[in-house]
Every structure is written in structure tokens, then in C-alpha cells.
C-alpha positions as a Python dict, from the first residue, in 0.01 Angstrom:
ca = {
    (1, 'X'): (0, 0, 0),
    (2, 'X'): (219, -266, 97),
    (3, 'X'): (135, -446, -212),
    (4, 'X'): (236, -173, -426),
    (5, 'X'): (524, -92, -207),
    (6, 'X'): (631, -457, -304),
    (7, 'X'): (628, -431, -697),
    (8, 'X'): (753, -93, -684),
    (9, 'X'): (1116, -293, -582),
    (10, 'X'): (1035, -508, -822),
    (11, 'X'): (1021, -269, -1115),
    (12, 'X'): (1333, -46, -997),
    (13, 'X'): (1496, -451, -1024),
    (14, 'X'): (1328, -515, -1382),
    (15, 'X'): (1470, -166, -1488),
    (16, 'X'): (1777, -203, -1435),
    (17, 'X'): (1873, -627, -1572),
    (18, 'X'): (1639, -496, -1883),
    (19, 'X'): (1761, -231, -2093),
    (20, 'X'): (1770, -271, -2497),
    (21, 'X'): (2093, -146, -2596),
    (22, 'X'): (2183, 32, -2913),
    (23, 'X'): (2486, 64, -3171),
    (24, 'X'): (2715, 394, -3238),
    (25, 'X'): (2999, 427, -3515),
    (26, 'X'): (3132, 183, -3253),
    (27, 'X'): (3046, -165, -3293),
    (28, 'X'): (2749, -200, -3008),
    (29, 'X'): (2566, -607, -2944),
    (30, 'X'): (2228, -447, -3111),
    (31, 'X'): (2087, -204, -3340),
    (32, 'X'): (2082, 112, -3336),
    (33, 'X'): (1876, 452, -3487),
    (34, 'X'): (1677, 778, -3275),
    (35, 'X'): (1378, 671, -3300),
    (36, 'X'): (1404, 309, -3259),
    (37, 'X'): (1110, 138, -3055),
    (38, 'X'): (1051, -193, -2906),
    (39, 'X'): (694, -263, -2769),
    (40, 'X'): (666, -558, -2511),
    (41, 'X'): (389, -768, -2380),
    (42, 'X'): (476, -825, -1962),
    (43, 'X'): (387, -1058, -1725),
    (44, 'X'): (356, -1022, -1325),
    (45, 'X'): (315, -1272, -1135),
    (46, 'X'): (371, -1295, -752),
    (47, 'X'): (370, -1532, -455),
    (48, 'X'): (295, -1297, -114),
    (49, 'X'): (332, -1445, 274),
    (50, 'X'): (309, -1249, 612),
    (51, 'X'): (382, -1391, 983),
    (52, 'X'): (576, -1772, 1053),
    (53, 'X'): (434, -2070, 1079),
    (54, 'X'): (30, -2192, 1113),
    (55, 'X'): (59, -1809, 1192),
    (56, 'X'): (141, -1698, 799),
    (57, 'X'): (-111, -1608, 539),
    (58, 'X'): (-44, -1600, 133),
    (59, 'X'): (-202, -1452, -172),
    (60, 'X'): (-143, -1436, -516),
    (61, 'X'): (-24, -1120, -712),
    (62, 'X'): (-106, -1122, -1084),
    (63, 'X'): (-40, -859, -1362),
    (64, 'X'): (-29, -812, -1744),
    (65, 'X'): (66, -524, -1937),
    (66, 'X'): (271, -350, -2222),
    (67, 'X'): (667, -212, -2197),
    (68, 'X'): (804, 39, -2441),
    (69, 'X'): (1191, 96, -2489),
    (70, 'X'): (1259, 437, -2710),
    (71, 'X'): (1566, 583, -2842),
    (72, 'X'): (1508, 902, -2770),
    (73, 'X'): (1778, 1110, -2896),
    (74, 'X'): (2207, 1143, -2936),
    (75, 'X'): (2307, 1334, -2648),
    (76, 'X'): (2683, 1363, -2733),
    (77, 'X'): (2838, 1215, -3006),
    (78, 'X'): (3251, 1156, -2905),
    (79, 'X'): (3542, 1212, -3158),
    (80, 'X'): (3670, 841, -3064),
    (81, 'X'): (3366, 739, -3179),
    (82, 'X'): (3197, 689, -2863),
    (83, 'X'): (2808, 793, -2833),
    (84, 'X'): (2605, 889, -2527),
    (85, 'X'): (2207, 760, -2622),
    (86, 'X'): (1912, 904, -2386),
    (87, 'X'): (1637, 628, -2341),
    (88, 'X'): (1302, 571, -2227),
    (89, 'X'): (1119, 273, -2091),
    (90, 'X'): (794, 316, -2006),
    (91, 'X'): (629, 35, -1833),
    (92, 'X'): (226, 37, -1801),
    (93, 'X'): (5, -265, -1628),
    (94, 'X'): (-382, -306, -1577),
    (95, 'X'): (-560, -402, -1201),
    (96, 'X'): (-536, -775, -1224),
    (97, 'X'): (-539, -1007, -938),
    (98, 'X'): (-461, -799, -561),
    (99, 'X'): (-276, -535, -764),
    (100, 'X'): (-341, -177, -882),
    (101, 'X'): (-337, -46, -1246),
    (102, 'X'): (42, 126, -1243),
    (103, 'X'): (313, 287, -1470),
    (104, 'X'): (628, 388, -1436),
    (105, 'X'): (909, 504, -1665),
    (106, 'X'): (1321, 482, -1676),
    (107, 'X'): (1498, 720, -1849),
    (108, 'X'): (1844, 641, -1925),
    (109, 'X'): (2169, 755, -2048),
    (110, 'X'): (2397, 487, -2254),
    (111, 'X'): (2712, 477, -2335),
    (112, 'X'): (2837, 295, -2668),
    (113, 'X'): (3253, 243, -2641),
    (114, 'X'): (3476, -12, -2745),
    (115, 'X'): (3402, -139, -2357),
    (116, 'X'): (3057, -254, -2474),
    (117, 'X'): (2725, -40, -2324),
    (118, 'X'): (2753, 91, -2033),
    (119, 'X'): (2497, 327, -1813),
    (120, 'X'): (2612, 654, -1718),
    (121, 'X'): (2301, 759, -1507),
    (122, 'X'): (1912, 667, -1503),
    (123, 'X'): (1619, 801, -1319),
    (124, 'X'): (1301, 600, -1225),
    (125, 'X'): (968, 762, -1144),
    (126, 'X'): (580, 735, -1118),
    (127, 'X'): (406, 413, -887),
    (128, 'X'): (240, 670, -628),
    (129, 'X'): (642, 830, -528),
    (130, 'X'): (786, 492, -458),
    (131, 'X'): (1042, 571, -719),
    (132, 'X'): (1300, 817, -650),
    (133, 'X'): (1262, 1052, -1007),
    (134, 'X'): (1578, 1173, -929),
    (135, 'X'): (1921, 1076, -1121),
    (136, 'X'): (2186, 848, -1003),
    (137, 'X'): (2481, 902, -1165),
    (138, 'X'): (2699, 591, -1210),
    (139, 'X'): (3077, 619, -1223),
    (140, 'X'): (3264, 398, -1247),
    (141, 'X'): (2964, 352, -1548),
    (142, 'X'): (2782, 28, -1521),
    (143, 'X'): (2864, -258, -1768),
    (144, 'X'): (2561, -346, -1891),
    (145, 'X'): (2670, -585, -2156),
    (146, 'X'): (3056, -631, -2255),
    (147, 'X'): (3220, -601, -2603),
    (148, 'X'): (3189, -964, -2748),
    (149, 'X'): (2918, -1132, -2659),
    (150, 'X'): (3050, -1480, -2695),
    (151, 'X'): (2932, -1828, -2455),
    (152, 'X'): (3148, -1815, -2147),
    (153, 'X'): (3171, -1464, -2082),
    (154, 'X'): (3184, -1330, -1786),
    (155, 'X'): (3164, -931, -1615),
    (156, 'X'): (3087, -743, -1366),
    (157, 'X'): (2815, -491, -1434),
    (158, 'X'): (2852, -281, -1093),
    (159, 'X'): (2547, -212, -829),
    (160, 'X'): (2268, -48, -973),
    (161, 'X'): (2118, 182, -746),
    (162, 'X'): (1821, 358, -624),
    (163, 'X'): (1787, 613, -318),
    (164, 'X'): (1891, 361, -45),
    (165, 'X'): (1811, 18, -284),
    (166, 'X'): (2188, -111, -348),
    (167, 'X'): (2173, -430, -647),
    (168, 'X'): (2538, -554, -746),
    (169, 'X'): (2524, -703, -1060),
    (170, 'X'): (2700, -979, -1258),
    (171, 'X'): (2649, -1147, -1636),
    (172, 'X'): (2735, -1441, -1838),
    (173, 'X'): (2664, -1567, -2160),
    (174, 'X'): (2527, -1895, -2196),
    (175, 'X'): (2524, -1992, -2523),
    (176, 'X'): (2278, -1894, -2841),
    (177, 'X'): (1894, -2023, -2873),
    (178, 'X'): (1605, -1969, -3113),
    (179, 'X'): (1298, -1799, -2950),
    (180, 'X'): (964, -1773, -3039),
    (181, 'X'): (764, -1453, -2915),
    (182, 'X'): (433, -1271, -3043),
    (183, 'X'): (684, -1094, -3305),
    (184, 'X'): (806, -1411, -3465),
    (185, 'X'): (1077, -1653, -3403),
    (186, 'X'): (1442, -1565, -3361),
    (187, 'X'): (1737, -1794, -3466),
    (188, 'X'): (2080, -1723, -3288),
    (189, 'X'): (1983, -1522, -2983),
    (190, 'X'): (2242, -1479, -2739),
    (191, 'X'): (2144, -1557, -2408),
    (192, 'X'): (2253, -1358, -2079),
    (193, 'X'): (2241, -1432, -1753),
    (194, 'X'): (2199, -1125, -1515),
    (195, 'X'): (2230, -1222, -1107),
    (196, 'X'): (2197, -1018, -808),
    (197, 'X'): (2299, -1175, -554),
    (198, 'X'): (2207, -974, -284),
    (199, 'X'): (1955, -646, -229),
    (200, 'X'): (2018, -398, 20),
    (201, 'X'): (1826, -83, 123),
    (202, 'X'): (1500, 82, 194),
    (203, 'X'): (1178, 262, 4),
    (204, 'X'): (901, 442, 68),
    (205, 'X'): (826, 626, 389),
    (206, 'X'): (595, 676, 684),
    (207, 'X'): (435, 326, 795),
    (208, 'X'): (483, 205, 427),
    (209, 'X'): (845, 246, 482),
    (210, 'X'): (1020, -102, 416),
    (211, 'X'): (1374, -277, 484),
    (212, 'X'): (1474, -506, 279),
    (213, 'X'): (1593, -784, 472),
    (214, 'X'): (1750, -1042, 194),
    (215, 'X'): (1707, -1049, -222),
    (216, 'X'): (1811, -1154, -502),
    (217, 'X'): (1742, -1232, -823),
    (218, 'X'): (1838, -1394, -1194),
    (219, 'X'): (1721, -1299, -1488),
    (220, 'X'): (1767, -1439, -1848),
    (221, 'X'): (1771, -1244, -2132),
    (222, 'X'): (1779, -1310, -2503),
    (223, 'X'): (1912, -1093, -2769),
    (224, 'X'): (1914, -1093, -3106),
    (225, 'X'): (2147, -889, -3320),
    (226, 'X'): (1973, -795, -3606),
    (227, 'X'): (1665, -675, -3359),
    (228, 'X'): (1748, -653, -3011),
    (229, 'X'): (1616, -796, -2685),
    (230, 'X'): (1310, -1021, -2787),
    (231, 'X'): (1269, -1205, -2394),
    (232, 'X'): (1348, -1192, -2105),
    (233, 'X'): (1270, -1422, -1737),
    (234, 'X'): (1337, -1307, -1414),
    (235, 'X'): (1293, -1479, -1095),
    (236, 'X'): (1315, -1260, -733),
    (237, 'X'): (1314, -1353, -390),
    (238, 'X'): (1315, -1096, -144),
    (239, 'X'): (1210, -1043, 245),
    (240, 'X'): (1068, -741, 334),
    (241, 'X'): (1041, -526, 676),
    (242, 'X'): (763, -262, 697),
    (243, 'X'): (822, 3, 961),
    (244, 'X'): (360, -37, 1065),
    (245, 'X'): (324, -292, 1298),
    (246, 'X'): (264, -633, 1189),
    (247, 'X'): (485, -935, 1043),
    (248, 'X'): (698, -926, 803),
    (249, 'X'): (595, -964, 453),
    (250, 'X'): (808, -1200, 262),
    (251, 'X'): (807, -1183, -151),
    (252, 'X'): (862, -1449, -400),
    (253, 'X'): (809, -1352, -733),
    (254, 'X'): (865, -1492, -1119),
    (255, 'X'): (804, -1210, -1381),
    (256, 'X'): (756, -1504, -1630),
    (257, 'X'): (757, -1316, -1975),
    (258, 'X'): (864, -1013, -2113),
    (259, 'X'): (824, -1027, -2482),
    (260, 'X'): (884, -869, -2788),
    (261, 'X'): (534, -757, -3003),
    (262, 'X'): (503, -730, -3397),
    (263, 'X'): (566, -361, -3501),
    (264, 'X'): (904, -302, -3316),
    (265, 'X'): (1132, -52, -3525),
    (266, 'X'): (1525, -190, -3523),
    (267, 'X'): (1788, -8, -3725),
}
């Protein structure tokens, strides 16, 4: 349980740094119709260590599977031009290596302004109960990307949350890149930096209740105007307090690919 317990966090963390955004009568970073759909191939691969010293033991985590980001439908269209977007992700892997055959889905409402995209609530559920399937309502909303994307920017997204799990969030533009995914290659993506510098907060409950001590993460993602987000890296390090007795289990993971598969609808 403890092994699902620990990419549980990591999925509530992948949800919220990875959320395709979509355009309104305001002008949004990516496209935009109901009924737009993005399938990606994912990646999992984890690190795992309990106790100190001669004391610790480690084992490795692996994962593959499919992610699906929907537009689902307009839920309120603004007279400044402003549109609220409900969203789905829905995240799916096979038993690979230590782990268990999972899914879990996000469901999200956006916010297209002349701001950029911003999150007004989400809700994560599924993995056994690890995730809360109840809605957090952000406000202030969180930035997830800023009006013009251009190299050097800089913003605050806010602190993504779930139940106890606190994430503050920050971004940057880098600079633009080709990529080349299963879908095809990509010229001019801009590429984002999303950090969390520090994780706060608890999950689960009973003996597979866990504290997490220190985490953080970065992940990298690449968008492409015409189409949307086609990768994305993350790397997390976290430390991890279970309320059974034994050590504590410390976490360092790389999600090493998330990417974009032929047959994605963007308009």
C-alpha cells in the first residue's frame, strides 16, 4: 500500500504542473473547441529507499500507460469575453515493475481572461481513495500559464492543493524548441518551467497514513500553439513519513515522458 500511497502524491503533483489549456473569444496560449482531445503515452519511473545507512533497502518503481485531456464542455461563457471550460484528464497505467495497474481522473474548471488560464477549482479521484474526489476551489484562481508567453517570463501560479497536500507553484519561460514525439515533430514550442519548491501535507489514513516530510519538484513542459502541450518532464523528490511502524520511506522519482500520440483533435 505504501507503494501506491507513494504515486498517488505523485499523480495529485502531475495533475496539477500538466493541464492542456484552451482558447475563448479571448486570446488563450493554445487551441481551443468542446470536444477537443489529446491522447498521451506516460512514463513512471521511480527510485524507492527505506531506513539510513547499511540499514536502507531500495527498489525500482516502473510504469507505462496512456493520459487523455478532454474539453468537455463551456460552462459559462462571460460578456467580457471571458470563458469558464470544464476538463477531464484521465490518467490509466498497467502493473509494471513493484506497481499496481491504476487510474485516476482530474476534472477541472478553466478560466480563459485577458490574465492568461487560470484554474478556478479541480477535483482528483480514483487510486483505491487516496485522492480526495472532492473540489477545491481556488481563489485567488491559480495562474496556470500567463498572457504572453514570451522567454523570460516569470509568475506565480499559487499553491495547488489537495485535502492537506499544499504545492506552491512558480513558471518561467525558457525559450522555444522543436520536439519530436510519437505524433510528429513540433517547430517553435514554447518551453515552461513549472517548480515546486516545497510540499507540505498528509494522505491517506489508518497505518497507510503518510507525512510528507520535504518535496519538490520541476517540471518542463512544451507547448505548441497550433496543437497544444506535446511533452512534458518532471523530476520529484520527496520524503515520506508513514504513521505503521517502520522507517521512513524516502521517494525519488523522474516521470521521464509524457507525450503527445497521433490522433489528437486541436481546434
Amino acid at each position: 500500500m505504501h507503494r501506491k500511497a507513494s504515486f498517488a502524491f505523485i499523480s495529485i503533483l502531475m495533475a496539477a504542473t500538466f493541464l492542456p489549456i484552451h482558447a475563448s473569444s479571448v486570446k488563450s496560449p493554445l487551441p481551443l473547441a468542446v470536444g477537443n482531445r489529446w491522447e498521451y503515452a506516460i512514463s513512471q519511473i521511480g527510485v524507492m529507499s527505506t531506513g539510513d545507512g547499511e540499514a536502507s533497502k531500495s527498489y525500482l518503481m516502473r510504469a507505462e500507460g496512456t493520459c487523455v485531456e478532454e474539453v468537455i464542455s463551456i460552462r459559462e461563457q462571460r460578456p467580457n469575453g471571458e470563458t469558464v471550460y470544464e476538463h477531464r484528464s484521465t490518467t490509466k497505467t498497467e502493473a509494471g515493475l513493484n506497481t499496481e495497474a491504476s487510474e485516476s481522473t482530474e476534472d477541472t474548471l478553466m478560466l480563459v481572461s485577458e490574465k492568461g488560464v487560470s484554474i478556478l477549482a479541480s477535483k482528483s479521484s480514483g487510486l483505491d481513495g487516496l485522492l480526495s474526489d472532492e473540489w477545491e476551489e481556488y481563489d485567488p484562481p491559480l495562474v496556470m500559464f500567463s498572457a504572453g508567453l514570451v522567454p523570460g517570463k516569470k509568475w506565480r501560479i499559487g499553491t495547488v492543493r489537495d485535502r492537506s497536500i499544499r504545492m506552491p507553484m512558480v513558471a518561467r519561460v525558457s525559450g522555444t524548441e522543436t520536439v519530436t514525439v510519437p505524433a510528429g515533430t513540433f517547430r517553435n514550442c514554447v518551453k515552461v518551467y513549472v517548480t515546486c519548491g516545497r510540499v507540505t501535507g498528509t494522505m491517506g489514513s489508518g497505518q497507510d497514513k503518510a507525512t510528507i516530510k520535504k518535496g519538490k519538484s520541476v517540471t518542463t513542459v512544451w507547448i505548441h500553439p497550433g496543437t497544444g502541450v506535446v511533452k512534458e518532464n518532471t523530476i520529484l523528490q520527496a520524503k515520506m513519513q508513514f504513521e505503521s511502524e517502520g522507517p521512513p520511506l524516502m521517494l525519488g522519482t523522474q516521470r521521464e515522458t509524457k507525450e503527445l500520440l497521433p490522433g489528437y483533435r486541436a481546434e
